[in-house]
C-alpha positions in Angstrom: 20.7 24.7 17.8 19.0 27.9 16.4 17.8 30.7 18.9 15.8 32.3 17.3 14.4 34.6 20.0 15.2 38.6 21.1 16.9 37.7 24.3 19.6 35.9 22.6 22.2 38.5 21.3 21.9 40.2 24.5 22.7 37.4 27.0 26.1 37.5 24.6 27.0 41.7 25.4 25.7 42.1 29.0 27.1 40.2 32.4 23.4 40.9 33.9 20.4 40.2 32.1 16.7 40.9 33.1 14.5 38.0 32.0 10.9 39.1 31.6 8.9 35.4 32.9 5.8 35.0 30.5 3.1 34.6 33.2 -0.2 33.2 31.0 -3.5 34.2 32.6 -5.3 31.9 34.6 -8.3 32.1 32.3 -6.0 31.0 29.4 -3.8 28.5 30.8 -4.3 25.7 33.7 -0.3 26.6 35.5 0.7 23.9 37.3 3.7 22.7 39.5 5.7 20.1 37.5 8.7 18.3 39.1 10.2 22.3 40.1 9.9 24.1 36.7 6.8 26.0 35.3 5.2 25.3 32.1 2.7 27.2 30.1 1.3 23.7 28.6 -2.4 22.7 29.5 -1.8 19.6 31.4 -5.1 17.8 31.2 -2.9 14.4 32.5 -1.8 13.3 36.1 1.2 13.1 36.7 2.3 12.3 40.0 5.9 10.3 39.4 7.7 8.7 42.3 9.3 4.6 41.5 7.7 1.6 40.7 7.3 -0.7 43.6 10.5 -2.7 44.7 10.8 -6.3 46.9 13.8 -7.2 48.2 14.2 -10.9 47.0 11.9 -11.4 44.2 13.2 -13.0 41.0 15.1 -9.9 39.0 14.9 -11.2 35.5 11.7 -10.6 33.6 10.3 -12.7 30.9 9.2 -9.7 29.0 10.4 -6.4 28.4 7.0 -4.8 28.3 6.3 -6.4 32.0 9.5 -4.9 33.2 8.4 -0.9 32.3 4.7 -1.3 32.6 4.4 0.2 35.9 7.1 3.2 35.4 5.0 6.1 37.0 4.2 9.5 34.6 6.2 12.2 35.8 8.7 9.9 36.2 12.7 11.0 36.4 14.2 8.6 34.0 18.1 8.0 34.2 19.0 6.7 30.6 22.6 5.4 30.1 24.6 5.5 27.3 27.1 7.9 25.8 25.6 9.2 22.0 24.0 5.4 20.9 27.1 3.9 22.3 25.5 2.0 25.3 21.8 3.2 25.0 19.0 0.8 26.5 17.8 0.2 23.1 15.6 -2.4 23.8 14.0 -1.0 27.0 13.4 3.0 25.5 11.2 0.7 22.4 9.2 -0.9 25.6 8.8 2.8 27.3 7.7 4.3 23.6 5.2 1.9 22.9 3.1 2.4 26.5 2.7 5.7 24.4 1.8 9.6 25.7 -1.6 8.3 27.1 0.2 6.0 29.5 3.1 7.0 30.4 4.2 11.3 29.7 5.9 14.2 31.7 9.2 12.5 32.2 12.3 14.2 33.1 14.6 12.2 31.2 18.6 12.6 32.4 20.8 11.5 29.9 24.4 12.7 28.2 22.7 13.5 24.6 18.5 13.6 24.3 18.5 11.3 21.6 20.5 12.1 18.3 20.2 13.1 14.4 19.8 9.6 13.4 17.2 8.9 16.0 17.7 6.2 18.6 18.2 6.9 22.6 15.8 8.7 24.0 14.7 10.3 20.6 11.2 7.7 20.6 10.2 9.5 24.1 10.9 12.9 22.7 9.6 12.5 19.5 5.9 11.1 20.9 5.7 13.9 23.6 6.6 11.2 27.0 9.5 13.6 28.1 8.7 17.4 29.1 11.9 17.9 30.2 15.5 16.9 29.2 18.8 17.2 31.5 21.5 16.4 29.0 25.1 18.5 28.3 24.7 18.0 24.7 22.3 18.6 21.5 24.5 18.3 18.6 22.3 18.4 15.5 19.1 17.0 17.0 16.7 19.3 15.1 13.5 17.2 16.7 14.8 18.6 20.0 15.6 21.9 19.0 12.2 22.3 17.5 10.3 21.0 20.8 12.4 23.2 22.8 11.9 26.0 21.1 8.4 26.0 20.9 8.1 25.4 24.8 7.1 21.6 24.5 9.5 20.7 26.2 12.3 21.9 29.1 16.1 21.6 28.5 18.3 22.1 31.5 22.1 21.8 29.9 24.7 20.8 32.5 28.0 20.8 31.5 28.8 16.6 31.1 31.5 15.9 33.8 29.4 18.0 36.4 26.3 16.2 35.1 28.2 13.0 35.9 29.2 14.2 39.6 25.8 15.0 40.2 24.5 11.7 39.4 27.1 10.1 41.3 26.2 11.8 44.1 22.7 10.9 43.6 23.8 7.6 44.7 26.4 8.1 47.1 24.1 10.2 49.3 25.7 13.4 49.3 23.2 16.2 48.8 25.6 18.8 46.9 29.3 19.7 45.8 31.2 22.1 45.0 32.9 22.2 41.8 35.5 24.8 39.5 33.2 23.9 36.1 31.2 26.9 35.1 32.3 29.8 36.9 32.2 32.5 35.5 30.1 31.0 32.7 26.2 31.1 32.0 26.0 27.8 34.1 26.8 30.5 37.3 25.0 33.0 36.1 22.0 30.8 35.0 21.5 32.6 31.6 20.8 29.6 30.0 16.5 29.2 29.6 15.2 26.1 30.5 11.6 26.6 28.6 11.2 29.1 26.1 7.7 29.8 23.6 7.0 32.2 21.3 10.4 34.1 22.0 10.1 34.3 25.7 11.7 32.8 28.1 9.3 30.9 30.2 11.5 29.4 32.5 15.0 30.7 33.2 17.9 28.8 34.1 18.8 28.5 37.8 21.7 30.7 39.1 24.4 28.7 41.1 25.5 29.6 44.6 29.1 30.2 44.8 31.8 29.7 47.8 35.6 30.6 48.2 37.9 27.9 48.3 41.7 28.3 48.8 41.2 31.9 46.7 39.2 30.2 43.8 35.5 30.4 43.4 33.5 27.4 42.9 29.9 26.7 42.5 27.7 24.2 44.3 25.9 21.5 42.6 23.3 19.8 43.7 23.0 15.8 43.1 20.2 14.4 40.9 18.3 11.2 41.4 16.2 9.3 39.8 13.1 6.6 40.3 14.0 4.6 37.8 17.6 3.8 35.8 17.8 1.9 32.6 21.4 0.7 31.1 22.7 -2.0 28.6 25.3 -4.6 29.9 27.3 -7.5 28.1 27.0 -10.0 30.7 24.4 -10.2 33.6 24.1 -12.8 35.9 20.7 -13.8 37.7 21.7 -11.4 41.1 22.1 -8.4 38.7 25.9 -8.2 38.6 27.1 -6.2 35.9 29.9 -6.9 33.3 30.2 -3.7 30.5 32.5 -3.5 27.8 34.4 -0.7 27.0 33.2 2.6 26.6 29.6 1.6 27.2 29.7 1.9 31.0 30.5 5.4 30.9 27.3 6.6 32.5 25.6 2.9 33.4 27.0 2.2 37.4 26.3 6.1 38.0 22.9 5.8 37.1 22.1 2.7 38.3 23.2 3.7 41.8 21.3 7.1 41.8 18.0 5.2 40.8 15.2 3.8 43.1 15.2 0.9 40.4 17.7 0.1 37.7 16.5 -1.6 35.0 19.4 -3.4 32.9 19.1 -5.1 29.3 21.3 -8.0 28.9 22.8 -9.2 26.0 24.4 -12.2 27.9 22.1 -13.4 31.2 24.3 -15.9 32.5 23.7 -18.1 36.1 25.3 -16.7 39.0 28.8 -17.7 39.5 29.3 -17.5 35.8 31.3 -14.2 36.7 34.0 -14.4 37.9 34.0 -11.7 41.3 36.9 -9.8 39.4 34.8 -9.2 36.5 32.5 -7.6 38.0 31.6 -3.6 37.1 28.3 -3.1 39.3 27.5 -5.5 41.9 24.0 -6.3 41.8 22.8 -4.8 44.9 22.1 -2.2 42.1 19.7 -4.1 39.7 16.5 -4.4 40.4 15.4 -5.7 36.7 16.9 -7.8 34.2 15.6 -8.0 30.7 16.6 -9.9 27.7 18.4 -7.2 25.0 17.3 -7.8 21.5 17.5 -4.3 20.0 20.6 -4.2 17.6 23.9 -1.7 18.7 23.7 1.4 16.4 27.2 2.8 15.4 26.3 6.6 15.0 29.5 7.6 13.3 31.3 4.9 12.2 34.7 6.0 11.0 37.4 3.4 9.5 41.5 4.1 9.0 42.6 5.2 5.7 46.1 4.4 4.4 46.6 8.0 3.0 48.9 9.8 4.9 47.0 13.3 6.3 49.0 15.3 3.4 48.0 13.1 1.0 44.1 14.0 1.9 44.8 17.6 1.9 46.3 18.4 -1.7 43.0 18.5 -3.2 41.4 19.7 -0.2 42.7 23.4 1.0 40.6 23.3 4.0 41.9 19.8 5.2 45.4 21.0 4.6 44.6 23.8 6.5 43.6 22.0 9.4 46.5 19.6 8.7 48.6 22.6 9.5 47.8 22.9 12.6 47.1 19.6 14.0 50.7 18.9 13.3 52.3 22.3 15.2 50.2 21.2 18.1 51.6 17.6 17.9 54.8 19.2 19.4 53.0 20.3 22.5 52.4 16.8 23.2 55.6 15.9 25.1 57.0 11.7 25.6 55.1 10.7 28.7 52.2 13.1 28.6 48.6 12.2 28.9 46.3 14.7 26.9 42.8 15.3 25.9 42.0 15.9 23.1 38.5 17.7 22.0 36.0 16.9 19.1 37.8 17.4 15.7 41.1 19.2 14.8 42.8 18.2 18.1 41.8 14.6 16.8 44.2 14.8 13.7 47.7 15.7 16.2 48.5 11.7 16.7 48.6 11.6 13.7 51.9 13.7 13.3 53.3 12.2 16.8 56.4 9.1 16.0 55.7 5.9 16.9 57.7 6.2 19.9 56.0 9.2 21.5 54.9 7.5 24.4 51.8 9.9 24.8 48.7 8.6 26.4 45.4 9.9 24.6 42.7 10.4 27.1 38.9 10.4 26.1 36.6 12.0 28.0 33.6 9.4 28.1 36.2 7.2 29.4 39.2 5.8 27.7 42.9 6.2 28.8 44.7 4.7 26.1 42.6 5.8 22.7 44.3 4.5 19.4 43.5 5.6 15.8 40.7 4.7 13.9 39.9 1.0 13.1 40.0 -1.5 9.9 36.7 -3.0 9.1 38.2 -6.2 11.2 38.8 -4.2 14.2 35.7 -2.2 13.9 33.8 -2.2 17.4 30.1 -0.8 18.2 31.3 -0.4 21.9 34.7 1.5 21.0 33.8 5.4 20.3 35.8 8.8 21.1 34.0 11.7 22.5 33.0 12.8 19.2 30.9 9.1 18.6 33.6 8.0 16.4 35.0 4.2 16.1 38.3 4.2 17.6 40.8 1.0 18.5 42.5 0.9 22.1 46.6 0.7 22.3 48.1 -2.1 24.3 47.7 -0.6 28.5 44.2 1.0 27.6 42.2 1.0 30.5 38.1 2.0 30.8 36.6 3.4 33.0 32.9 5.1 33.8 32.3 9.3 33.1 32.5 10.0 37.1 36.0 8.8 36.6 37.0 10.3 33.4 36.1 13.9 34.8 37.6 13.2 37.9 41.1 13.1 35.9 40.3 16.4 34.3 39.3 18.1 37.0 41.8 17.1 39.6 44.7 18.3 37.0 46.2 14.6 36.3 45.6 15.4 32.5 48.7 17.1 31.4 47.3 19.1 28.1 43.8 19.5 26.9 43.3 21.0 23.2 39.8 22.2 21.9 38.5 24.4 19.5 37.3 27.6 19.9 34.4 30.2 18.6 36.3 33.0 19.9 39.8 33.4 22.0 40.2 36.3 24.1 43.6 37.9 24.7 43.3 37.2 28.4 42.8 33.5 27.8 39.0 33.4 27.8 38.0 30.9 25.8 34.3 30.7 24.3 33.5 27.8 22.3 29.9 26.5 22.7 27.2 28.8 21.6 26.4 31.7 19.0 23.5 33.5 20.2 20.5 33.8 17.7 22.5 31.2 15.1 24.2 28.0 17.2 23.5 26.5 19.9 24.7 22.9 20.3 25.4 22.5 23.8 29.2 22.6 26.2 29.5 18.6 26.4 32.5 18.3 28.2 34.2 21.2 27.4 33.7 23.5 31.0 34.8 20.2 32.5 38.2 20.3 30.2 39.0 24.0 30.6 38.4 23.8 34.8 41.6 23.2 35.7 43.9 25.6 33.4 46.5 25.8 36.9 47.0 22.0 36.3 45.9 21.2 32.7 47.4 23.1 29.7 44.7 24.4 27.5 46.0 24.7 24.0 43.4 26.0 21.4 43.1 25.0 17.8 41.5 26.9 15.6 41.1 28.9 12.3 42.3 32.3 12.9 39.1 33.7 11.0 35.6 32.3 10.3 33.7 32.0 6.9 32.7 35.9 6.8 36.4 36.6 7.5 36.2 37.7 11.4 39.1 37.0 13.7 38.6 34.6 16.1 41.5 35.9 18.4 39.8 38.8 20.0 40.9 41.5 22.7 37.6 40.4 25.2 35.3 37.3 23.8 31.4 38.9 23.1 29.9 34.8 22.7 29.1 33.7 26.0 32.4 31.9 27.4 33.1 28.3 28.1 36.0 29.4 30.6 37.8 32.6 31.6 41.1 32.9 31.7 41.9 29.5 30.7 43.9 29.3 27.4 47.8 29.2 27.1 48.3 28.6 23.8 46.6 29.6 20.6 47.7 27.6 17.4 46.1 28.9 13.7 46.5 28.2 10.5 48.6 31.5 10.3 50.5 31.7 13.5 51.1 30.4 17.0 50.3 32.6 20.4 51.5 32.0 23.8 48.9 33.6 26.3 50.0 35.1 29.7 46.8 34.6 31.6 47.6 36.6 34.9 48.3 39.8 32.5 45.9 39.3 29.9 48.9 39.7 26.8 49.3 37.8 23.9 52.5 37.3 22.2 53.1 36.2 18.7 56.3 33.2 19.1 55.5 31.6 15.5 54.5 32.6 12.1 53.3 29.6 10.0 55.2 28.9 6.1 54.7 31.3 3.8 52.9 33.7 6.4 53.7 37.1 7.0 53.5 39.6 10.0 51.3 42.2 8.4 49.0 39.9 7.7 48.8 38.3 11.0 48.4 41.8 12.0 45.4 42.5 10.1 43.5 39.6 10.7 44.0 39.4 14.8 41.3 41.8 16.4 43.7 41.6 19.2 47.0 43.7 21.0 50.2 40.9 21.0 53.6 41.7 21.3 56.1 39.9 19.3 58.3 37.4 20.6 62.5 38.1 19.4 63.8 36.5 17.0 60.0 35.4 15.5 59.8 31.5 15.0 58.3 29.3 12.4 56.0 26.7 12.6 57.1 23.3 11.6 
């Protein structure tokens, strides 16, 4: 996403920032109170919210759709399932869109991504003006959303995905508020992230996080989010409302349909009770309140198949491929027999690929796979089988699924052995920033605050060219974009050279030099101090 506002650049330079609020006249603008966040809209439409009516006992599956939404209040939170199209109520969101803005509007819509490029999810709502405000962790190329947000039609509160999960959880546990490592030191602390912006102004600023010492670390609290009505896809749904998902579609379904007054669920199979077995089971269905027939079609939103060209073979015609090649195989080696490791959206997919067959190293995937294999054939191709980045993956033989409250949950609490991402910038002290470009991109952290929280536990390795397209080091002395973690990276691998990171010191040192690469020019393009590790290694 583009910000293409004044305050931007200078949210990147400066740890405090004065936000001027836009404060419309009375005489120009009817304010009013929305669901805890200002807007500068005329609202000339009721919206009071709150759940649809629910009785304990009645039938739960509904002959029509249509019948099954019609009495979803406006202003309205809206828990909507699905991770990218992969899981996404299909069927229900076309029910919600055609009640159309008159009927139903002001929603605050809770999902993973606000809809996507190619439409689908929640992109109907946004797109005929239902939702005025989006709580989501990631944008991604969604230019209808950018647009909306940018000219103040809508609010976007970004959460970083695994906290986004945790708070929904919580939602339905009952537990107010949590404490959690993700974000500190981040804008998410600081709340330098708008919510509402118009004309260049920020409208409505982000909300700054209260913040406690644990054991010597700072954390910040977190407060859960519930909604009055859920809506999820299932595979199998008997007459109670017990749930059966497959694969990585239940990453965000049983969260939201506990956190939900009523939960809505689209079947593809509605099957008698007793047809599941107790076993099989995912969310029992003291959850599910609805059940509706699903008749929408699954939408693959990157649908990516295995080639039978070797990774050098792609890259002798293609220098940047090779490039990247280059490092994806150095940073196979830090991917030791036994080890499970997370691995971010692009480069750090390409390392299996250099790892034997024998490796023994569990790939772990953050919308919640343990297990993840390489892409599929056309035969093995699965809808409900997608990495983090919405790709089509396969599962290896021991795979196990399991929902996003989970998945986090094993980043978090250190049980993932390495996690390699990308980066924007890399700062000698280990501060990573790898999210946001003020005034040019803005796509959102997804998981990525989640995956650096824990750099005690979790070994961060970075991949990354060593400079962008105008020729700029990313490896910099102190990171100016806006970070995604501080002082979290150990280990920087480049398509010139590898750097090991002492985090408590804030030193670099150079330990490998890649083929055909040499010092002085490592020298000139690093905007950073390094020493040099004795005798200088190679990358293989």
């Amino acid at each position: 996403m583009e910000f293409v506002c004044s305050f931007a650049p200078k949210l990147a330079s400066t740890p405090i920032v004065r936000i001027r609020l836009a404060q419309p006249s009375r005489a120009a603008w009817n304010v009013k109170q929305n669901r805890g966040f200002r807007s500068s809209a005329v609202f000339a439409r009721e919206a009071g919210g709150g759940a649809p009516s629910k009785t304990r006992g009645q039938q739960k599956v509904f002959d029509s759709v249509d019948e099954a939404v019609a009495d979803i209040k406006s202003g309205s939170t809206l828990l909507s399932a699905g991770f990218g199209l992969c899981g996404t109520a299909e069927t229900i969101i076309g029910a919600i869109s055609r009640r159309g803005a008159e009927s139903l509007h002001s929603l605050t819509a809770v999902s993973n991504n606000a809809g996507t490029a190619i439409g689908g999810g929640l992109s109907p709502l946004i797109a005929n003006g239902q939702v005025s405000k989006a709580i989501c962790s990631f944008l991604g190329n969604n230019k209808a959303l950018e647009k909306k947000y940018l000219t103040g039609e809508i609010a976007i509160e970004l959460t970083p995905q695994g906290t986004l999960a945790e708070k929904i959880r919580c939602g339905g546990a009952g537990i107010p508020a949590f404490f959690t490592p993700t974000g500190v030191n981040t804008f998410i602390q600081s709340g330098q992230i708008p919510q509402r912006l118009k004309g260049g102004e920020v409208i409505e600023p982000g909300k700054a996080r209260e913040t406690r010492i644990f054991d010597g670390k700072v954390y910040n609290m977190e407060t859960a989010i519930k909604g009055d009505v859920a809506i999820l896809r299932a595979h199998k749904v008997d007459k109670a409302g017990n749930c059966q998902f497959r694969y990585t579609t239940k990453s965000f379904a049983p969260l939201m349909a506990k956190a939900a007054t009523v939960s809505i669920v689209e079947a593809e199979h509605i099957v008698e009770i007793g047809d599941l077995k107790s076993d099989e089971i995912d969310l029992p269905g003291i959850y599910i309140d609805r059940i509706v027939q699903a008749t929408a079609e699954k939408i693959i939103e990157v649908k990516t198949l295995k080639t039978e060209e070797s990774p050098e073979e792609q890259g002798k015609n293609n220098p940047a491929l090779a490039r990247r090649n280059r490092i994806a195989k150095r940073a196979a080696k830090e991917l030791k027999p036994g080890f499970y490791a997370n691995l971010g959206v692009g480069m750090p997919t390409l390392a299996p690929s250099y790892l034997p067959p024998d490796a023994n190293v569990w790939i772990q995937s953050e919308n919640g796979i343990l297990g993840m294999g390489p892409y599929p054939t056309e035969a093995e191709l699965d809808a409900d089988i997608i990495n983090a980045g919405k790709e089509t993956v396969t599962l290896v033989p021991g795979a196990s699924v399991f929902d996003s409250s989970d998945s986090f949950g094993m980043i978090r609490g250190g049980h993932v052995d390495v996690s390699m991402l990308g980066a924007l910038q890399v700062g000698a002290n280990g501060d990573l920033a790898n999210y946001m470009i003020p005034g040019k991109v803005f796509k959102g952290m997804g998981g990525a605050m989640d995956l650096v929280s824990n750099p005690d536990e979790t070994k961060i390795v970075v991949l990354t060219d060593h400079v962008d397209k105008n020729g700029r080091s990313k490896i910099v002395q102190n990171c100016t974009l806006p970070l995604t973690g501080a002082r979290v990276v150990s280990t920087i691998i480049t398509d010139l050279a590898v750097f090991d990171v002492d985090r408590k010191k804030g030193e670099l040192t150079l330990i490998e030099l890649a083929p055909g690469v040499e010092l002085d020019e490592v020298k000139e393009k690093t905007n950073a101090k390094f020493h040099i590790k004795e005798p200088l290694g190679r990358m293989e």
